[in-house]
C-alpha positions as MATLAB code, in Angstrom:
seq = 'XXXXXXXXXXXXXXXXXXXXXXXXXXXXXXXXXXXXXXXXXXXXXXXXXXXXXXXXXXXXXXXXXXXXXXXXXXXXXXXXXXXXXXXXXXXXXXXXXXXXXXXXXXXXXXXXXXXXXXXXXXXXXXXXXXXXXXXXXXXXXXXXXXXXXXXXXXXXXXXXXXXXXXXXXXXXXXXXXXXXXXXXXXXXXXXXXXXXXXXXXXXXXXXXXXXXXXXXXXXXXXXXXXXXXXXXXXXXXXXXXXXXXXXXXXXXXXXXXXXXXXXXXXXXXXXXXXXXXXXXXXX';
ca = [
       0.000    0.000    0.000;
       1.429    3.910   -0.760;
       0.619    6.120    1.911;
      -1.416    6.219    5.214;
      -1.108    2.473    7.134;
      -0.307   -0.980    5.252;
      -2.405   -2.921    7.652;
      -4.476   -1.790   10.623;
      -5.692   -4.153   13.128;
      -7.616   -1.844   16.226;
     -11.281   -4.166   16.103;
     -10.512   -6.428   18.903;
      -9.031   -9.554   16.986;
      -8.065  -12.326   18.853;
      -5.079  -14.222   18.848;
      -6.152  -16.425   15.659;
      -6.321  -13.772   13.292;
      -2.967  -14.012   10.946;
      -1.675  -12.664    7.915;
       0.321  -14.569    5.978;
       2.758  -14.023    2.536;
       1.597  -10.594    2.375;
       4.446   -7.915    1.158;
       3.329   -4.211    2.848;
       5.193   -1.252    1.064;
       5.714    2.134    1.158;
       3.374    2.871    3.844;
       3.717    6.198    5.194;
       1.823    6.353    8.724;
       2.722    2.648   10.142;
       3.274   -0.089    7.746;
       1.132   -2.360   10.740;
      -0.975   -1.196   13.522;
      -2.183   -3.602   16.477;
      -3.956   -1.835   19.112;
      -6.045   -3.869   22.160;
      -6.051   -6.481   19.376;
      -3.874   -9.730   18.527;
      -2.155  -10.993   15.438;
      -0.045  -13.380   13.934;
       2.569  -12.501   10.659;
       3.969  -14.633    8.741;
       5.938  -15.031    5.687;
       5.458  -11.303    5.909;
       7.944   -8.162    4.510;
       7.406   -4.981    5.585;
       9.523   -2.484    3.764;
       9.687    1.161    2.911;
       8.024    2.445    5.554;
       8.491    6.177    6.221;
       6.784    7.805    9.107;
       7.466    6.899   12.420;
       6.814    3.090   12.757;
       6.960   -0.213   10.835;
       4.937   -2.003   13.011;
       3.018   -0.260   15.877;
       1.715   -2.007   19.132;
      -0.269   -1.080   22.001;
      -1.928   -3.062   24.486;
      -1.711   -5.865   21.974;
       0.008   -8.954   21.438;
       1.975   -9.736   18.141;
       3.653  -12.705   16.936;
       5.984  -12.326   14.015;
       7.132  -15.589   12.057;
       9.591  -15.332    9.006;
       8.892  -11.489    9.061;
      11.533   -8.859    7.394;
      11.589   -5.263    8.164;
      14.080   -3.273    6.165;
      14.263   -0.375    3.774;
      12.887    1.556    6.483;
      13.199    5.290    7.124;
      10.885    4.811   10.614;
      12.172    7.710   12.883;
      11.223    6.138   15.665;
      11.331    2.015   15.631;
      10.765   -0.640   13.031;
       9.095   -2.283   16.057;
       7.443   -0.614   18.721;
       5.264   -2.057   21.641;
       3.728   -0.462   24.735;
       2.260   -1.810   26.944;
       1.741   -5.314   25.015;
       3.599   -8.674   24.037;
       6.377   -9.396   21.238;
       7.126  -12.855   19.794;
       9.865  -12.890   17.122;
      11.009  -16.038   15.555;
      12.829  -16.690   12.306;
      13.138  -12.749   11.529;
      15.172   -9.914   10.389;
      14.310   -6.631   11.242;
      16.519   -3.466   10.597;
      16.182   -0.393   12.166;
      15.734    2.394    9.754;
      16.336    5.887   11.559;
      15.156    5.330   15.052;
      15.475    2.090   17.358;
      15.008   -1.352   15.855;
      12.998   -2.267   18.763;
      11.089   -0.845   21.351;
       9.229   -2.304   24.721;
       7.773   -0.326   27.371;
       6.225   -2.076   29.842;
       5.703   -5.467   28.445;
       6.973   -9.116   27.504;
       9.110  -10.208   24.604;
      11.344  -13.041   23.225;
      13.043  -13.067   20.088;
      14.448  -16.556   18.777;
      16.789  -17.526   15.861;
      16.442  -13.835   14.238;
      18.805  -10.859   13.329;
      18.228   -7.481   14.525;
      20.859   -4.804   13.169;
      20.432   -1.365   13.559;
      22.764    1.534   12.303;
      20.582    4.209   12.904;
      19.813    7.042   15.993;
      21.854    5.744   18.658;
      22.173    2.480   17.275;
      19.648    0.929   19.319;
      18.953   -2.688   18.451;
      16.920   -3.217   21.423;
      15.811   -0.975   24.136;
      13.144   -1.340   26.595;
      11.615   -0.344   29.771;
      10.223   -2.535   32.492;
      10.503   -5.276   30.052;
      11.367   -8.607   30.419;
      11.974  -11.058   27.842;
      15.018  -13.348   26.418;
      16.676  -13.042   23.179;
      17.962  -16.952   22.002;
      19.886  -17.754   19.428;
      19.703  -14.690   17.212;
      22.396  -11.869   16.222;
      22.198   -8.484   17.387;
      24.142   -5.358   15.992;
      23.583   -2.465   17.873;
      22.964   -1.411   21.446;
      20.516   -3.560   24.136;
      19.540   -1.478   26.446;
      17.183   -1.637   29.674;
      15.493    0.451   31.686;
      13.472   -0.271   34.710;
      11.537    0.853   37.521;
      12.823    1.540   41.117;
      12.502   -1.853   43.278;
      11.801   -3.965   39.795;
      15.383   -5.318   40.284;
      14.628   -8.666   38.147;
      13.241   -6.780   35.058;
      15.560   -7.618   32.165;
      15.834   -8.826   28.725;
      17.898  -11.881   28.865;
      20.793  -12.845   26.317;
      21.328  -16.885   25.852;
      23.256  -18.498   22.813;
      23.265  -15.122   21.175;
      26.242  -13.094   19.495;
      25.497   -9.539   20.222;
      28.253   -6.475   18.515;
      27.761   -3.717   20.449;
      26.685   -2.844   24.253;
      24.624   -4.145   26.621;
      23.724   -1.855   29.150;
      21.136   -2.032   32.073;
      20.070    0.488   34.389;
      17.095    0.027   37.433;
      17.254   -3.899   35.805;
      19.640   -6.680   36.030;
      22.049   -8.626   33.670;
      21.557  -12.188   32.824;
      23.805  -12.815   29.505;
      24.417  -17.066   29.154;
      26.370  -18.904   26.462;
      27.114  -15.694   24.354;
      29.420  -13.614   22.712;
      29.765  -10.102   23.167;
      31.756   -8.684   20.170;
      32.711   -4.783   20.560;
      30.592   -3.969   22.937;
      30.839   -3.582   26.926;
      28.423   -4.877   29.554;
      27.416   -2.020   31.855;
      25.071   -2.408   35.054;
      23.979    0.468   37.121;
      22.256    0.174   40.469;
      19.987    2.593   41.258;
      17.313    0.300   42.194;
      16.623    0.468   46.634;
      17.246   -3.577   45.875;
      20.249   -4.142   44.347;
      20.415   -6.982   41.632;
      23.028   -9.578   41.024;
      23.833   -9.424   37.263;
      24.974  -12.718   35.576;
      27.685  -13.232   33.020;
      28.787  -17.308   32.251;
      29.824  -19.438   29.650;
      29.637  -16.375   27.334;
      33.007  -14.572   25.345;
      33.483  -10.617   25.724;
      35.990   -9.937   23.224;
      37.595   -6.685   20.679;
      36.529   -3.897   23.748;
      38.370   -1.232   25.823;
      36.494   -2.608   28.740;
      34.338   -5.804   29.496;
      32.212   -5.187   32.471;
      31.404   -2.069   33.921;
      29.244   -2.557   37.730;
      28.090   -0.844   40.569;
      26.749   -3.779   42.299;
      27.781   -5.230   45.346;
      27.822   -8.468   44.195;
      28.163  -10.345   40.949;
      28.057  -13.795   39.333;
      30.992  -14.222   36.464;
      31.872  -17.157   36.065;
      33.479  -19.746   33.474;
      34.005  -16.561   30.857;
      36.687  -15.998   27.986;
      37.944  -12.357   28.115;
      40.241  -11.724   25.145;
      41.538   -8.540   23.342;
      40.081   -6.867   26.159;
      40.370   -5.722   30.028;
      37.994   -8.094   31.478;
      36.829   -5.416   34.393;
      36.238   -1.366   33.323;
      36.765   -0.901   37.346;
      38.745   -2.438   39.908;
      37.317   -5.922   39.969;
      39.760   -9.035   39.045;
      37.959  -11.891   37.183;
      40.747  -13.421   35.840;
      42.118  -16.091   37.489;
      39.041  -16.735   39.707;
      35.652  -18.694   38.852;
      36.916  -20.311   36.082;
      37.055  -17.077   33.947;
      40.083  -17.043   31.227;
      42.013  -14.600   29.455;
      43.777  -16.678   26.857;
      43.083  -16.679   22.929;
      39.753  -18.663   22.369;
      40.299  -19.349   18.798;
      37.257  -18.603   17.184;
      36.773  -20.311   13.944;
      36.308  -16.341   11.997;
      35.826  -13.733   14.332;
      35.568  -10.929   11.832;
      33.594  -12.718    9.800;
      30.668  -13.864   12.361;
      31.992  -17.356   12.809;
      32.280  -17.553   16.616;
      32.664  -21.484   16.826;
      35.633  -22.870   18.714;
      38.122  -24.380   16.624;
      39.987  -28.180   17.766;
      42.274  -27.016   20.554;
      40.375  -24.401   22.351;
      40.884  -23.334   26.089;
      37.302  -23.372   26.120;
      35.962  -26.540   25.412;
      34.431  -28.367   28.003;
      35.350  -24.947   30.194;
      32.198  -24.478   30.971;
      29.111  -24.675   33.342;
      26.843  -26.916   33.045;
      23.324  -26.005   32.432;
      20.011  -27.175   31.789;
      18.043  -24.892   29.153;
      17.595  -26.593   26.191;
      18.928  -23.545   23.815;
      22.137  -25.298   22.096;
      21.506  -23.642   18.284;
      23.727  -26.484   17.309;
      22.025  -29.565   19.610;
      26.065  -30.116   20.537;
];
C-alpha cells in the first residue's frame, strides 16, 4: 500500500487472526498497527516504511514468524510495543532511523532472528520494564534496559546469542548465558533500593576497551573468555578466579561472524553446566 497504514488491526481480533505471505510497502503512517487487538505474521515483509513506525503495538500482542523489516526510514522504531507482548522467531528486522525495537512495559522473546540497527543511537533493542530473552539470534547495535525503582529482576535476557555492540542495564539486572559479546561492553547500574546480582557465564566478551562495567555489590561471572580486552572497566579481578580465562579462544572467523571454537580451544568443556535446552547447534 502507498501512503497512510499498510495494515491496521484496532477491532478487537483475537489471537487467531494471521496474515500470511503478504508484502506491505511504502506505507507512510505505520506499515502495521495492532492496538487492544492480537495478530499473527507470517511469511510477511514490511519495507519502505516512512513515518514513524513499521509495526506499531499497544496493548496488543503480536507474533511475528519469518517477518523482514528493512528499507525503512521509521524515525522512531521498526518495532514498537507499549504496553503489550512481542514474539519474534525466524526474523530480520533493521532499524531504519530510530530504534530497531522498542518495549515499554511489556513481555518479549526473540528466537533464531537478526536485529541490526545503524541508525539514531544504534539501538537494536531498548526497553523499559521489560522482560523477555533473546535466544539464538544476532544483534548489531545497542541492548539497552530500563526499569523501575525496586523492579530489580526486570531484564531482557541474552542466551546463545552473538550480540556487537553494548549491553547496558540500568534500574534492571544482567543475565547474559552462552554468548558472545563482540565490541561492545556490559554495563550495570544500580539505582534500584534492591540491588540486583547481574549474571555473566559461559559467554566470550571480546575486541573492547572494557568488558564489564558494575556498581553492584555483588556479581556472578563465572566460566568466561575475556580476550583482546580488560575483562573489568573498574577495579574488579575476574581473571584467574571462577573459572574465567584470558587466553586466545580461537574462534573459527571472528571478523567474519563465525564464533565457533576451533579443535584445541581453552574453552571446550570450560564451561558450566546447564540445563536450558537452547544449544543452536544440539552439541
Amino acid at each position: 500500500k502507498r501512503g497512510g497504514t499498510g495494515i491496521t488491526v484496532t477491532g478487537g481480533e483475537t489471537s487467531q487472526t494471521g496474515l500470511v505471505g503478504f508484502t506491505v510497502e511504502n506505507a507512510v503512517d505505520y506499515g502495521v498497527q495492532v492496538d487492544f487487538s492480537s495478530i499473527h505474521l507470517e511469511d510477511v515483509r514490511i519495507t519502505g516504511a516512512s513515518g514513524a513506525y513499521g509495526i506499531h503495538g499497544s496493548s496488543a500482542d503480536l507474533e511475528l514468524q519469518d517477518v523482514t523489516i528493512d528499507n525503512n526510514d521509521a524515525n522512531y522504531a521498526a518495532i514498537y510495543m507499549d504496553r503489550g507482548s512481542l514474539q519474534m522467531t525466524g526474523s530480520t528486522v533493521e532499524c531504519g532511523n530510530g530504534y530497531t525495537i522498542y518495549s515499554g512495559h511489556g513481555y518479549m522473546q526473540v528466537d533464531q532472528s537478526t536485529i541490526t540497527c545503524n541508525g539514531r543511537g544504534s539501538y537494536a533493542i531498548a526497553v523499559e520494564h521489560t522482560v523477555g530473552t533473546v535466544l539464538r539470534s544476532t544483534l548489531s547495535g545497542t541492548m539497552y534496559m530500563s526499569s523501575e525503582d525496586d523492579h530489580n529482576t526486570d531484564t531482557v535476557a541474552l542466551i546463545n546469542s552473538v550480540l556487537n555492540g553494548d549491553y547496558t542495564a540500568d534500574w534492571g539486572t544482567v543475565l547474559i548465558r552462552n554468548s558472545v559479546i563482540d565490541g561492545g561492553t556490559v554495563t550495570y547500574t544500580d539505582f534500584a533500593e534492591n540491588p540486583a546480582t547481574p549474571v555473566i557465564e559461559n559467554s566470550i566478551l571480546l575486541n573492547s576497551t572494557c568488558a564489564f562495567a558494575t556498581d553492584a555489590l555483588t556479581n556472578t561471572v563465572r566460566n568466561n573468555s575475556f580476550w583482546n580486552t580488560t575483562p573489568s572497566c573498574g577495579a574488579a579481578a575476574y581473571i584467574g578466579a571462577d573459572g574465567n580465562l584470558e587466553s586466545d579462544p580461537m574462534l573459527t572467523d571472528a571478523p567474519g561472524g563465525d564464533y565457533h571454537l576451533d579443535r584445541g580451544s581453552p574453552l571446550e568443556d570450560a564451561a558450566v553446566d546447564v540445563t536450558y535446552g537452547y544449544d543452536p547447534n544440539g552439541n
